[in-house]
C-alpha positions as CSV (number, residue, x, y, z in Angstrom):
1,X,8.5,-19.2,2.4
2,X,5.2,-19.3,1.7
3,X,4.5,-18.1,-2.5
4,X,3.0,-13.8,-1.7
5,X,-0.2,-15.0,-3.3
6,X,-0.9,-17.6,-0.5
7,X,-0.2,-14.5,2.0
8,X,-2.5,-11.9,0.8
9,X,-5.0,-13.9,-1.7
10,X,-7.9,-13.8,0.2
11,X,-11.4,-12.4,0.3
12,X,-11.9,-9.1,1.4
13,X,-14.9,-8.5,3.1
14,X,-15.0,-4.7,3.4
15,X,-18.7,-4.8,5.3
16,X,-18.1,-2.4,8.1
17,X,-21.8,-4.3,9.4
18,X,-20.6,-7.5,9.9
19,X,-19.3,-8.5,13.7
20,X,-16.6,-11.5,12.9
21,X,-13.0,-10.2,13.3
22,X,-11.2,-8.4,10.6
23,X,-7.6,-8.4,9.8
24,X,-6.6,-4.9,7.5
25,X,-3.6,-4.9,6.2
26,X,-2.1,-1.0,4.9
27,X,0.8,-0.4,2.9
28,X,2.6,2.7,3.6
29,X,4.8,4.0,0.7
30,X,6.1,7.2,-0.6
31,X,9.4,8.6,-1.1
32,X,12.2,9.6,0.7
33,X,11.2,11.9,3.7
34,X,8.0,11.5,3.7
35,X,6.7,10.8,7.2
36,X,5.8,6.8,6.9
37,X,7.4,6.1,10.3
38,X,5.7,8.9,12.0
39,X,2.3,7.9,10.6
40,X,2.6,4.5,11.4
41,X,3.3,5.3,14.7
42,X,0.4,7.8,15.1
43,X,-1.7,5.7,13.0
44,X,-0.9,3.0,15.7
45,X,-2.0,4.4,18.6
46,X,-5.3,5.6,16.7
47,X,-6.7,2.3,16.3
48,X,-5.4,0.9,19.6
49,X,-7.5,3.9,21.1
50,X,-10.3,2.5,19.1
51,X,-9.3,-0.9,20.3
52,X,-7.9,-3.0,17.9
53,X,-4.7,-4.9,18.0
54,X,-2.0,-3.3,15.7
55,X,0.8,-5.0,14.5
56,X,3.7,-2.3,13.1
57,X,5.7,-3.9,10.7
58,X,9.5,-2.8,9.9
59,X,11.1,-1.1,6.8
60,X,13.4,-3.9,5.8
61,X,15.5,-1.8,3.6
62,X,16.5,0.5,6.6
63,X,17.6,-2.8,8.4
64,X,19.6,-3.7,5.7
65,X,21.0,-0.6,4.6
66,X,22.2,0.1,8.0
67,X,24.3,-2.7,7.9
68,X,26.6,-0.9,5.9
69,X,25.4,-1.0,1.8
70,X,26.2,1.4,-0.4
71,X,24.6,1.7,-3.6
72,X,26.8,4.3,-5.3
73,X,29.7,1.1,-4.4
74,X,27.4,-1.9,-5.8
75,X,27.7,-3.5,-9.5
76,X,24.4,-3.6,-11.1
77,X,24.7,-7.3,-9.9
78,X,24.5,-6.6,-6.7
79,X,22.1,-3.9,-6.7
80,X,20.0,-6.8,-8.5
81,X,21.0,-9.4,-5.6
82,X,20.8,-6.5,-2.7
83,X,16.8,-6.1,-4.2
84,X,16.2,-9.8,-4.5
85,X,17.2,-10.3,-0.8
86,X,15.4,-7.4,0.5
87,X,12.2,-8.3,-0.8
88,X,12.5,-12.0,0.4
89,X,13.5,-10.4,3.8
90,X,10.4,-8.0,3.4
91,X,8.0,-10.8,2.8
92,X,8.9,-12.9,5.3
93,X,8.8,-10.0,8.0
94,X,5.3,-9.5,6.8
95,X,4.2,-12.7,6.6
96,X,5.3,-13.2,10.6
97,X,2.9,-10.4,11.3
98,X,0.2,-12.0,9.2
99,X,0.4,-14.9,10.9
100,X,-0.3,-13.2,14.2
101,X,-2.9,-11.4,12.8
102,X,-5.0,-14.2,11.7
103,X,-5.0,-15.8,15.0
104,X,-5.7,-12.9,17.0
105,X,-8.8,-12.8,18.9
106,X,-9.7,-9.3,18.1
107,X,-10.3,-6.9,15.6
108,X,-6.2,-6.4,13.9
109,X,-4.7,-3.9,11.4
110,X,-1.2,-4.7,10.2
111,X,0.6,-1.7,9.0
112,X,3.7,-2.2,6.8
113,X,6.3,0.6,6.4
114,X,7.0,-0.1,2.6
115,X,5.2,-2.9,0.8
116,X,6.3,-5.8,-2.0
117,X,6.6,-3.4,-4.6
118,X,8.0,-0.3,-3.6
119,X,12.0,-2.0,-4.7
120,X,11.0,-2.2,-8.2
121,X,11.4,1.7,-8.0
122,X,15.3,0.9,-7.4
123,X,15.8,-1.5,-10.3
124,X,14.8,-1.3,-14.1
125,X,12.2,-2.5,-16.2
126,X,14.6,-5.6,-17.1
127,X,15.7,-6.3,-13.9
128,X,12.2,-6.2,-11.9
129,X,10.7,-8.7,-14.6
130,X,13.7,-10.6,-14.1
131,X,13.2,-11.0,-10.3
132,X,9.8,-11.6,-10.9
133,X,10.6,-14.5,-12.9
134,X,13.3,-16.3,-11.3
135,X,11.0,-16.5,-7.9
136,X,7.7,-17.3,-9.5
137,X,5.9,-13.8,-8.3
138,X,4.2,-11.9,-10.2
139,X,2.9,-8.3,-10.3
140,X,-1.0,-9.0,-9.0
141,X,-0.1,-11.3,-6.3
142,X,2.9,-9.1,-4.7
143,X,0.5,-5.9,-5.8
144,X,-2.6,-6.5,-5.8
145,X,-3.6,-9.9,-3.7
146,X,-1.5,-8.9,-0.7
147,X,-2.5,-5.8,0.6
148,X,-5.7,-4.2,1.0
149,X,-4.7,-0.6,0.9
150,X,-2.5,1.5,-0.1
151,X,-1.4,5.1,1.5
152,X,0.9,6.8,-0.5
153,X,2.6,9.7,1.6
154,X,4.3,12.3,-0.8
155,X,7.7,13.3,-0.2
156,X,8.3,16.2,1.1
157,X,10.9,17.0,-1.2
158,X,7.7,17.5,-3.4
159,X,6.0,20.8,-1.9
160,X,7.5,20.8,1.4
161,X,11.3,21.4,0.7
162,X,11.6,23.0,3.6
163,X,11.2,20.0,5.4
164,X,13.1,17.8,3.7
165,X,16.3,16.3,5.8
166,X,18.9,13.8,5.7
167,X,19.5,14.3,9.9
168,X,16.6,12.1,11.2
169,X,17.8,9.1,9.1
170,X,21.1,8.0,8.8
171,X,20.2,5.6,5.8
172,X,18.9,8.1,3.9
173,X,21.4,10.3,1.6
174,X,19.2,10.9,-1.6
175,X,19.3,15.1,-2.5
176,X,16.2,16.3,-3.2
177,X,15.9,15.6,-7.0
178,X,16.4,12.0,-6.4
179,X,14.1,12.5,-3.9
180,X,11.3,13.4,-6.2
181,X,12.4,11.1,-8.8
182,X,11.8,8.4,-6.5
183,X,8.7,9.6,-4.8
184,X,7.1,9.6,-8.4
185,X,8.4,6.2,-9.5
186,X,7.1,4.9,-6.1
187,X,3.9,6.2,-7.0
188,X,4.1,4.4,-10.1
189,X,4.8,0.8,-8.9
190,X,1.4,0.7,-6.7
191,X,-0.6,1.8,-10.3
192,X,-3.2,-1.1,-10.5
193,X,-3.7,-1.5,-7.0
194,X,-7.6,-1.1,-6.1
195,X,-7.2,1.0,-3.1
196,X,-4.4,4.0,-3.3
197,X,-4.4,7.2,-1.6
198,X,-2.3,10.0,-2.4
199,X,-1.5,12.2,0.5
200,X,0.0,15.3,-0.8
201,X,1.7,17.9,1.2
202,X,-0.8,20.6,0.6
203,X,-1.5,21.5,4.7
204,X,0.5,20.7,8.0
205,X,1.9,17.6,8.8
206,X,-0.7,17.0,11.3
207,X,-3.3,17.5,9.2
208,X,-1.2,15.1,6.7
209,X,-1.3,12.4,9.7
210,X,-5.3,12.8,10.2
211,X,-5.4,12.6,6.4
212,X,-3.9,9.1,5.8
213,X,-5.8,8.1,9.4
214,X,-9.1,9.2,8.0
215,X,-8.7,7.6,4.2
216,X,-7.7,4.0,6.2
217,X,-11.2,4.5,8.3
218,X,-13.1,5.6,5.2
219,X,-12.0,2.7,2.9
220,X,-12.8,-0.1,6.3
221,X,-15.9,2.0,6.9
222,X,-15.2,2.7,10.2
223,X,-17.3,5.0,11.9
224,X,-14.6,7.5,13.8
225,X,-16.8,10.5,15.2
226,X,-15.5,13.7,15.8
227,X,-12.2,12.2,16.2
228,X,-11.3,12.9,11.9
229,X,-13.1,15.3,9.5
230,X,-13.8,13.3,6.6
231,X,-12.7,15.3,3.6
232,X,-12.8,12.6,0.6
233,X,-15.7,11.5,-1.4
234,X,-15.5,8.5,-3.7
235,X,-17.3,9.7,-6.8
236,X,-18.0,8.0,-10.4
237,X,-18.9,9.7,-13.4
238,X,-19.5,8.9,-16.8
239,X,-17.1,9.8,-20.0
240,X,-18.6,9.9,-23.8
241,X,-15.5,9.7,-25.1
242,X,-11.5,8.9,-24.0
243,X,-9.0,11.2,-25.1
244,X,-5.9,10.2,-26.6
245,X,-4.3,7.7,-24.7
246,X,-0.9,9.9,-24.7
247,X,-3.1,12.6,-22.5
248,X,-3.2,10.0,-19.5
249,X,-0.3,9.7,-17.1
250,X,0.8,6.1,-15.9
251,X,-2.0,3.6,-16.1
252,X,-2.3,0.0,-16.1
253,X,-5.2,-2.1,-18.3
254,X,-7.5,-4.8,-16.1
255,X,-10.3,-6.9,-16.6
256,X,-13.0,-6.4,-14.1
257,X,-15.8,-8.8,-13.7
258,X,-19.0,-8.4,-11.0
259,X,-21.5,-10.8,-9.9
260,X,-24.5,-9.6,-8.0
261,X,-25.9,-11.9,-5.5
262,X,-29.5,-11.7,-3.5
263,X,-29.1,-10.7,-0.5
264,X,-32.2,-10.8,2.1
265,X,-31.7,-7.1,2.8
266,X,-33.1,-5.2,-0.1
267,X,-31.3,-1.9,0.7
268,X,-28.2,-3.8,0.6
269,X,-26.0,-4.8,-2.2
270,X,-23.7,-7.8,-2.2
271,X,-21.3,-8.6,-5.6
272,X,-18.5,-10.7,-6.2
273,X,-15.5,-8.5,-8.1
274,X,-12.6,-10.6,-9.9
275,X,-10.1,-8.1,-11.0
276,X,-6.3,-9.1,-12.7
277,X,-4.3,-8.8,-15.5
278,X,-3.2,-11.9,-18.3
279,X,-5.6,-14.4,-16.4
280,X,-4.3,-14.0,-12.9
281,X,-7.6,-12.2,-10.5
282,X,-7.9,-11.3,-7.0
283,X,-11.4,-11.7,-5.4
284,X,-12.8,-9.0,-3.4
285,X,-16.6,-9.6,-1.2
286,X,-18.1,-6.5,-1.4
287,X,-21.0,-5.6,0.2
288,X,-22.6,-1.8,-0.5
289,X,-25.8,-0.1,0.4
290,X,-28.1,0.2,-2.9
């Protein structure tokens, strides 16, 4: 298998201007219950309709979980060995669908029901940097370098109980504070990632649905009508001063460096971004309008 940062390290060129193809790839993640397989159905069809070729890729665990594994009956052993073999499965499902992708002869989104780092949210601290270690990944590479968004579909176990159900998954079997437990530490694992959306369960499901559609076409600058009401802004401002660092939730450090290029086009600006952590960067092509 080919090392995760030879799969996703590559420039993103997130010009919605420019004519070549494009290959998007979208992680959807959240915890238990929480309507990835419905969206990426829905989110399927949406960009077929807009004429792209979609390539749906599989939530290994549910493959391998159906087969039989019980967590509550594993040693902490094989929990470790269940998680290291999931994620190699995982990768190499993904990478299949990469591969399609970057031959394709059209416009392709690639949209992956869990992504590289949603099993660290099964496993501890020790054990994650562990697997990290014994297979040569690391965080930015299975993170950062492989994916360029993230849609992060909240439980419904968080604010929709009512919805919440073990009937239309016979692999699932987590109550509903596990549930949340694991929604939030799922959450957690994609901190650092460029490009997360949080897709609360604050309205409908359908409006969830057009919600993580219309965040996908807002980051790839996609143009899409009357078919989506846009309804999120990306907005900077500028702090005097940082509170205690204890006031923050979760948050990851990174180094962030941008080089501005000429461009022709004086109402457009073009910038080369490195961003990592302890030396290792991803490099994004950003063009933006002054």
């Amino acid at each position: 298998m080919n090392p995760p940062d030879q799969n996703g390290g590559h420039v993103n060129n997130l010009d919605g201007d420019k004519k070549e193809k494009r290959v998007y790839k979208v992680v959807l993640t959240g915890g238990p219950c929480a309507g990835k397989t419905t969206v990426q159905a829905m989110m399927s069809t949406f960009f077929e309709n807009l004429g792209w070729k979609v390539y749906r890729v599989p939530e290994a665990a549910t493959v391998l979980l159906g087969g039989g594994v019980k967590f509550p009956d594993l040693s902490e052993q094989e929990v470790y060995n269940f998680q290291e073999n999931l994620i190699r499965t995982m990768l190499q499902l993904e990478q299949t669908f990469f591969d399609l992708a970057s031959t394709s002869k059209t416009d392709t989104i690639v949209i992956c029901d869990r992504g590289a780092m949603d099993p660290s949210s099964y496993m501890s601290s020790e054990q994650w940097d562990k697997l990290l270690e014994n297979n040569g990944w690391n965080n930015v590479s299975l993170r950062d370098a492989r994916y360029d968004q993230v849609i992060h579909l909240v439980s419904a176990a968080q604010g929709a109980v009512e919805f919440y159900t073990l009937a239309n998954n016979n692999t699932r079997k987590e109550p509903i504070e596990q549930a949340r437990k694991l929604d939030r530490l799922t959450q957690q694992a994609w901190v650092g990632h460029p490009y997360v959306d949080v897709i609360e369960n604050n309205m409908d499901f359908s409006k969830k649905v057009r919600r993580a559609i219309d965040a996908v076409c807002f980051r790839m600058r996609i143009d899409t009508g009357d078919r989506l009401s846009p309804e999120s802004v990306k907005r900077k401002f500028l702090v005097t001063s940082l509170p205690d660092v204890k006031a923050f939730p979760v948050f990851q450090d990174f180094d962030v460096v941008h080089d501005y290029l000429s461009t022709s086009n004086p109402e457009k600006q073009a910038r080369l971004r490195r961003r990592g952590q302890n030396g290792k960067f991803v490099l994004w092509n950003i063009s933006d309008p002054c």
